[in-house]
C-alpha positions in Angstrom: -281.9 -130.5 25.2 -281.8 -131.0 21.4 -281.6 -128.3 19.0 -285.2 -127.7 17.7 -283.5 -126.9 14.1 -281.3 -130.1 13.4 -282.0 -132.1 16.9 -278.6 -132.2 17.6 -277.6 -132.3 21.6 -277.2 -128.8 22.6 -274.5 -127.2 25.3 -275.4 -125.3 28.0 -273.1 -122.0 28.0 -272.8 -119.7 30.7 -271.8 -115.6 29.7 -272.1 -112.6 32.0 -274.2 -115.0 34.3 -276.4 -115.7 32.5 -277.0 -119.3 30.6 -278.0 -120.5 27.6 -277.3 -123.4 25.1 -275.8 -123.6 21.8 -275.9 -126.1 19.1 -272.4 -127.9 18.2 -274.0 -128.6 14.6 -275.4 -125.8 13.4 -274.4 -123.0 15.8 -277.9 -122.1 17.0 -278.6 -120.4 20.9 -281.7 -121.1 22.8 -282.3 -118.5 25.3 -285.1 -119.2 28.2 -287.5 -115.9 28.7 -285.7 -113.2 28.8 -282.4 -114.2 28.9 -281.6 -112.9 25.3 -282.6 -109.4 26.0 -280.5 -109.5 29.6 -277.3 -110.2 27.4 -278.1 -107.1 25.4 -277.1 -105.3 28.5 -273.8 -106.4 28.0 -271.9 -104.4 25.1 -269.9 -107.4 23.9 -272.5 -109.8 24.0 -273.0 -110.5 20.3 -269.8 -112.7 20.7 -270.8 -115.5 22.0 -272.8 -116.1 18.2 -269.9 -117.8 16.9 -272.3 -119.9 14.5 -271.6 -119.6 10.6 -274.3 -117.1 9.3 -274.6 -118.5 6.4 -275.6 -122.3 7.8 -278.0 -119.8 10.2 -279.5 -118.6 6.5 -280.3 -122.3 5.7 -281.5 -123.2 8.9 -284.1 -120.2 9.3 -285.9 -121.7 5.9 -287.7 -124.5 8.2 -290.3 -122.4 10.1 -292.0 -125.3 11.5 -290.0 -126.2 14.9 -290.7 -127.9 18.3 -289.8 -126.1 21.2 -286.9 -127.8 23.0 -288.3 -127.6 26.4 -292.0 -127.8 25.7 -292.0 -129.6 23.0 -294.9 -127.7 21.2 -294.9 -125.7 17.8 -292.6 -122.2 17.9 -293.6 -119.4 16.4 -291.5 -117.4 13.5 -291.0 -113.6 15.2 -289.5 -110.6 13.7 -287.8 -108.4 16.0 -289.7 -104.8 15.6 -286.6 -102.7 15.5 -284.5 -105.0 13.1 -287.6 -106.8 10.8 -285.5 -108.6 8.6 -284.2 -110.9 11.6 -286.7 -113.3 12.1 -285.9 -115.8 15.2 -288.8 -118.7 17.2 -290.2 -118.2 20.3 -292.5 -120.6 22.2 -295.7 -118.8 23.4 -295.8 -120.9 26.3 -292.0 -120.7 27.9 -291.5 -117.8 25.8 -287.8 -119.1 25.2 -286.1 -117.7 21.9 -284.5 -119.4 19.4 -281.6 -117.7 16.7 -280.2 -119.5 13.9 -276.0 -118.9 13.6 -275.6 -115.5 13.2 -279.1 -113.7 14.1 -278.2 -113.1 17.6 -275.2 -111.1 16.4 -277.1 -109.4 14.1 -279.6 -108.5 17.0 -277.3 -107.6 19.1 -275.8 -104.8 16.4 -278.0 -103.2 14.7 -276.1 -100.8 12.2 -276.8 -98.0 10.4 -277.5 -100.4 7.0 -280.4 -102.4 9.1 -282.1 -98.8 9.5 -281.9 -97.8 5.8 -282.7 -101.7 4.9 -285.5 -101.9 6.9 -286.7 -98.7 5.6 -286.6 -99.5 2.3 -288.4 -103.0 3.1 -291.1 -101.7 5.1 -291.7 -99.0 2.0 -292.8 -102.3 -0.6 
């Protein structure tokens, strides 16, 4: 499966039985449908992000994405809880795609995303 940010050849990854795939390049995880919010079950998922979150910030510019499996147009989704993380999902697999570092980020929400969110949804 290639990476539908920089088309590299992604690696399937296995944690807490459940699999997904990571990019070697730039450090993003495709999840199939539901598979991200099954991790969240486990406390110490957030670790298996090990992507630079700053390479995630320059990948998440390009909106316009394939889906690896279907192979048609993603679309940009912001999680309601935490709005300023913005991820792809494919409305017809409905598998999930993070850029480096969003997954962690999803994964712990903090005190700051509730007052920066606040303050965002306010403008």
């Amino acid at each position: 499966m290639e990476c539908p940010k920089c088309q590299t050849t992604m690696k399937p990854n296995a944690y807490k039985d459940v699999e997904y795939d990571q990019c070697p390049e730039c450090g993003g995880l495709w999840f199939d449908a539901l598979e991200a919010e099954e991790l969240l079950e486990a406390k110490d998922a957030a670790q298996i992000d090990t992507g630079d979150p700053k390479v995630g910030k320059k990948m998440n510019r390009n909106w316009e994405v394939k889906c690896p499996k279907c192979h048609i147009p993603m679309l940009p989704v912001h999680d309601i809880e935490q709005p300023h993380i913005q991820l792809e999902a494919c409305a017809q697999c409905h598998g999930t795609f993070f850029d480096a570092g969003e997954f962690k980020d999803f994964c712990e929400e903090t005190f700051w995303d509730r007052v920066k969110d606040k303050f965002a949804s306010k403008r």
